[in-house]
N, C-alpha and C positions, 0 to 999 in steps of 0.2 A: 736467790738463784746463784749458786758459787760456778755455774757453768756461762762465760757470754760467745757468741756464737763466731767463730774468727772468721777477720773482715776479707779473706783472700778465700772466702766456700766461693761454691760455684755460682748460688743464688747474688744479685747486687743487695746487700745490706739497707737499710731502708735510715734517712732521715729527713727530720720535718721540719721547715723552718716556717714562723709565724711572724706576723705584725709587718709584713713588709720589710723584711731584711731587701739588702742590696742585693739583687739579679748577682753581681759577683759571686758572692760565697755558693750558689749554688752554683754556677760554673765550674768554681774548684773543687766542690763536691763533685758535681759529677763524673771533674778528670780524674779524679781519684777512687773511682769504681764503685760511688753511692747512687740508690734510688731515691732522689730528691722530693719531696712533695713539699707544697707551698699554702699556704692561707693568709689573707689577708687583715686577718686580727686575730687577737688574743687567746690563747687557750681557753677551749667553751668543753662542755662536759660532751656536747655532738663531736668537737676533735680528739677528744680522749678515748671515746667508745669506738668512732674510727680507727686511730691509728696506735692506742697504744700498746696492742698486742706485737706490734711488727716494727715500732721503730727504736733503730739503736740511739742515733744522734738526735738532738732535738737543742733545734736553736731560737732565743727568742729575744724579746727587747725588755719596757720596763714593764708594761700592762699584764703579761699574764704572771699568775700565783700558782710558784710550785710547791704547793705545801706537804708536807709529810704523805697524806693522804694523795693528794697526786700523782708524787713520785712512785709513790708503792704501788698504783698502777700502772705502770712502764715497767712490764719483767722483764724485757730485753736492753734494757736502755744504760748505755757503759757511758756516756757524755753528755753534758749540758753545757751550750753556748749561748752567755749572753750579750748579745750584740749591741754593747752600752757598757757606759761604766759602773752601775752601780747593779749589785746583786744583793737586795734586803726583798727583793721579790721571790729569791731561791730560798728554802732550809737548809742551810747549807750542813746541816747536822745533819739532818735526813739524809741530803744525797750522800754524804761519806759513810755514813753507817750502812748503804746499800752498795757503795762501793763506783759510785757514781762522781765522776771529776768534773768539775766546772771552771768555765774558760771565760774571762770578759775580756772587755776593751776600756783596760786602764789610759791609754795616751791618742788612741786615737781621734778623739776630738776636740781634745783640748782648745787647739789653736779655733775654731770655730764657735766653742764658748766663750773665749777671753775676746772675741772678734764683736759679739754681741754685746759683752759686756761693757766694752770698748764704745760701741756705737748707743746705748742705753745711759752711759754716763753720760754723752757729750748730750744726747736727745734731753734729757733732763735738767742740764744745768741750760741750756738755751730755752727752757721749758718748748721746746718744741712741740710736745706732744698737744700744748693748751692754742698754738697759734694755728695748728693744722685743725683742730677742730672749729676753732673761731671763721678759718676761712671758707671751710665746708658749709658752714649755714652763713656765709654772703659776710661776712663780719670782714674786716681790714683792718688792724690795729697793729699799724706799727712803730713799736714799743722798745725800750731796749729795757726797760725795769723787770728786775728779778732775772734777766738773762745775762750769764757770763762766759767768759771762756774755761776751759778745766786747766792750761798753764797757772801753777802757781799753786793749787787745790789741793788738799792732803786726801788722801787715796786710803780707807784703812778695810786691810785684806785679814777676813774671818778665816783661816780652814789656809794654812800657804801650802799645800801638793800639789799635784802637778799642774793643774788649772790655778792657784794662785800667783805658784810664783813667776807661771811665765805672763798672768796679768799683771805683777808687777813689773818685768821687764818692759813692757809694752807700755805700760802705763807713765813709768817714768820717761820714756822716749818722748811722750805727749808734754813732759814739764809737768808732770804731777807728784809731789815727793808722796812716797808710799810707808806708809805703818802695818805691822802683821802681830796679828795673833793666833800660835795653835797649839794646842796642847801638848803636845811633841816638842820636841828639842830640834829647830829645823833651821837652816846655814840660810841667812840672810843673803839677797843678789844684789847688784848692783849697789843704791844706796839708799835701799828700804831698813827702815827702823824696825826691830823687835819690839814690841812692848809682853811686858810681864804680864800682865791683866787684861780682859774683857774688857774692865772699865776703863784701864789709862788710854787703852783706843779710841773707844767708842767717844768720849771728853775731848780726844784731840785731832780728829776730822774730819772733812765733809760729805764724804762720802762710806758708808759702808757695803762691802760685797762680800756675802757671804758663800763661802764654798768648803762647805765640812759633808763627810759623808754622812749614810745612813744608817748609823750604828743606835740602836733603841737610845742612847742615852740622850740625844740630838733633840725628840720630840722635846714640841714647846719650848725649845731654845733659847727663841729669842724672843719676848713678850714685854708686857708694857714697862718692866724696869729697863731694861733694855734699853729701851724708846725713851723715855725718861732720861736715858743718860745721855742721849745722843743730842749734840750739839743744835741750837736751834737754825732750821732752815738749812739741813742737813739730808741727804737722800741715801735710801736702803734699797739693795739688789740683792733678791734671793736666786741663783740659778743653781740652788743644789738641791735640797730634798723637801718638799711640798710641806712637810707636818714639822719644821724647823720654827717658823713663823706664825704666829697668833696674827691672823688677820681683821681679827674686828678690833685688835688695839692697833695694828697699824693703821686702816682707815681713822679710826678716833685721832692719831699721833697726826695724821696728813691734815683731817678736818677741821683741827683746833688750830693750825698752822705752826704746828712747832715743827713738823717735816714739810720739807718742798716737795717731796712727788718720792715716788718708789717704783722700780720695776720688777714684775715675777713670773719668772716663766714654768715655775711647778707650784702645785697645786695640792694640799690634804687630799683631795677629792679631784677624780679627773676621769675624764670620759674618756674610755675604752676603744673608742674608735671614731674615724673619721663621719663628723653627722649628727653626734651626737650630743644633744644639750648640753652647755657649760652656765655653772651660775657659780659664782665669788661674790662674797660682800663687799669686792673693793671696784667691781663693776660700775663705772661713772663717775668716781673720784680723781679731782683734777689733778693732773699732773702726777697719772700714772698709767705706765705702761704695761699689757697684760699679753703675755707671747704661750702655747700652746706647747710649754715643754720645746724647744725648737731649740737650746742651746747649741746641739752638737748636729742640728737636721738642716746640716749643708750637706749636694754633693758630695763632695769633696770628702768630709767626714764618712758621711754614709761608705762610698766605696772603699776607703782605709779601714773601718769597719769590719764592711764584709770577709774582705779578705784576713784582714789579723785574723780574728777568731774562726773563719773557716779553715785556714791556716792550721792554728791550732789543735784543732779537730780533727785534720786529717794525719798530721804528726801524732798525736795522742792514737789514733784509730791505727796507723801502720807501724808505729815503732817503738810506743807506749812512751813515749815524751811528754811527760807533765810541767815542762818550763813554763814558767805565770799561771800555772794552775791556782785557783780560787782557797781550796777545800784541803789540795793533797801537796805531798814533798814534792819538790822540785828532783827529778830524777832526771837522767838522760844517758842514755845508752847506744855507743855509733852502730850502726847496722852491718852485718857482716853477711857478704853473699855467701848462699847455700844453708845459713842457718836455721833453725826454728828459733820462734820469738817466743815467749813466755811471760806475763805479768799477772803476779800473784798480789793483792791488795787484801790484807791481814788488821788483826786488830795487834798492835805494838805491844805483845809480849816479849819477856826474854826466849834466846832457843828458835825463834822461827824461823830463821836465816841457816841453822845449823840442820835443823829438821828439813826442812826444803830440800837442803844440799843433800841429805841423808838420802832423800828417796830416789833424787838423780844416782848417786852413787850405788844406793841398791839395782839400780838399773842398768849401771856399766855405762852410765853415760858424762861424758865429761864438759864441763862447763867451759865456755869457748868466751863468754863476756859474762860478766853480773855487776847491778848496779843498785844500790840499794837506797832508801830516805826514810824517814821519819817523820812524822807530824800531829804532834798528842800523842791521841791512842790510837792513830792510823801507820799503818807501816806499808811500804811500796817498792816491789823489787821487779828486775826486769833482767830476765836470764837468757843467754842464748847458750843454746847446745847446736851441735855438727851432726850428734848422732840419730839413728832413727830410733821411734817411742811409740809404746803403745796404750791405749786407753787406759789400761788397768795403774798406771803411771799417774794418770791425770788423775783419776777417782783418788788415790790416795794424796794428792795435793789439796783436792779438793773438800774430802773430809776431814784436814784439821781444821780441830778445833778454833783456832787462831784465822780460818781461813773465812776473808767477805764475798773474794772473788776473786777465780783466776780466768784469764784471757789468753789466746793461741791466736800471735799474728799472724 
């Protein structure tokens, strides 16, 4: 559909946000002239038959799956927000081949994972989690073996972006000297060690926290060589992506006693909504803790959240601003009163930018701002004219060949 319906018609433009986004973003949706509708979980094949003849925006978190075939049922749908950091739940191939931008929340909850992880190291080296259960069934046992403090403990961070390195900051505060490995080339803080290798980390300390994204190459990551290498009576935290960690060699690594305890807050496998039966094999293993995905699920985060990417979305919907877009180039174009706005989303040929301009000029009409980007084989331009146009204008933008979609702010 090379036609998306501009967001300033008379009708309010329709979007839907799922899983319990923050009350925020629909706020700022609404000030911003959208019909907001809400659902309490996941994209279900009943919310698709519902709404997606009608909705433009559609905002969501990690649980629902936009897969090719989804998307292609949203013909009106020009944005996707997800309200989280990590987007392996979107195609993001699909949505740019339809001409569909996607917007996350890269920073905003950092500080509420590394706040967790913070509070899951100190629970596990005091094994706290084994004396709260002890006292729950009448038991008293107080012990100081096997419990320590973290001053002093080597910290070694998997994945340093933006949730490592400011756990390294954090963590060194505590008297923790911190080690990093990431496949990237990434500028050490404070007075964290690089290490070259998986394994010069994993040999040199007591703690492993893993925080690598969701990039296919990630599954199975880390498994029992892994484990193997890791220091004995040594603890692992996964708060990044469920299918990184082989959990039946982590409970074996816990059970055999060469690990002290692990904590994980994502899951291979993970219920959809709130109510819904959870089963993990590391269910009842001593000396570790099992969190609900809950990394980034403070207020706090949640409402930083909403707003970033509803944010986003509403810049993207009025002025064709793709800055931290997912999928597309980074374009930005200042808005000039009395304009028409224009965003034409093409497949990255040579000529299209000269073509475009051609058919304004056959028009008599002259270009007042243009801003153009790149990205592969996605091209992204946003044009303002002063003058007045008519349809027959738009149809010939709209049938090149070169053309995914053009939009009229």
């Amino acid at each position: 559909m090379p036609f998306a319906p501009a967001s300033g018609a008379a009708a309010r433009p329709r979007a839907l946000l799922l899983e319990n986004i923050h009350v925020g973003a629909e706020q700022l949706l609404d000030e911003a002239g959208w019909d907001v509708a809400r659902l309490p979980h996941a994209l279900d094949d009943a919310a698709v038959a519902e709404h997606a003849s009608s909705v433009e925006l559609l905002g969501i978190r990690s649980q629902s799956q936009l897969t090719a075939d989804v998307l292609g049922r949203f013909p009106r749908l020009v944005a996707v927000g997800a309200f989280c950091i990590g987007t392996n739940q979107i195609d993001l191939a699909a949505a740019t081949k339809l001409g569909v931008a996607v917007f996350n929340a890269p920073f905003s909850n950092t500080r509420s994972v590394v706040e967790l992880a913070i509070a899951e190291i100190i629970a596990l080296t005091r094994r706290l989690t084994d004396k709260n259960t002890a006292m729950h069934a009448g038991i008293w046992d107080k012990s100081a073996v096997g419990s320590h403090e973290v001053r002093g403990r080597r910290l070694g961070i998997v994945g340093y972006g933006n949730i490592g390195t400011q756990l390294s900051v954090v963590a060194e505060s505590l008297g923790m000297s911190v080690s990093f490995y990431d496949s990237a080339d990434r500028l050490a803080l404070g007075n964290a060690q690089r290490c070259t290798t998986l394994e010069q980390l994993l040999e040199s300390v007591d703690v492993v926290s893993l925080h690598v994204d969701g990039r296919p190459d990630n599954r199975n990551f880390f498994g029992e060589a892994e484990f193997a290498r890791m220091r004995p009576g040594s603890l692992l935290l996964n708060l990044s992506r469920g299918f990184v960690v082989d959990h039946d060699a982590l409970r074996k690594s816990i059970e055999s006693g060469h690990l002290a305890g692990a904590a994980i807050d994502v899951f291979p496998t993970e219920p959809s909504g709130k109510g819904e039966p959870f089963v993990s094999g590391l269910q009842g293993a001593s000396n570790v803790i099992l969190t609900p995905h809950v990394g980034g699920s403070t207020e706090e985060a949640q409402v930083d959240i909403g707003q970033f990417v509803a944010r986003k979305l509403v810049d993207y919907s009025r002025a064709g601003t793709t800055s931290l877009s997912v999928n597309f180039p980074h374009v930005e174009l200042a808005q000039r009163a009395g304009s028409h706005t224009f965003v034409h989303v093409h497949h990255n040929t040579p000529g299209v930018l000269a073509t475009i301009n051609g058919i304004f000029a056959d028009n008599a009409i002259n270009i007042e701002g243009q801003a153009l980007g790149t990205k592969g084989d996605l091209g992204y331009v946003i044009t303002d004219i002063a003058s007045d146009y008519d349809e027959a204008m738009l149809e010939r933008l709209a049938k090149l060949d070169a053309t995914i979609r053009i939009r009229r702010l």
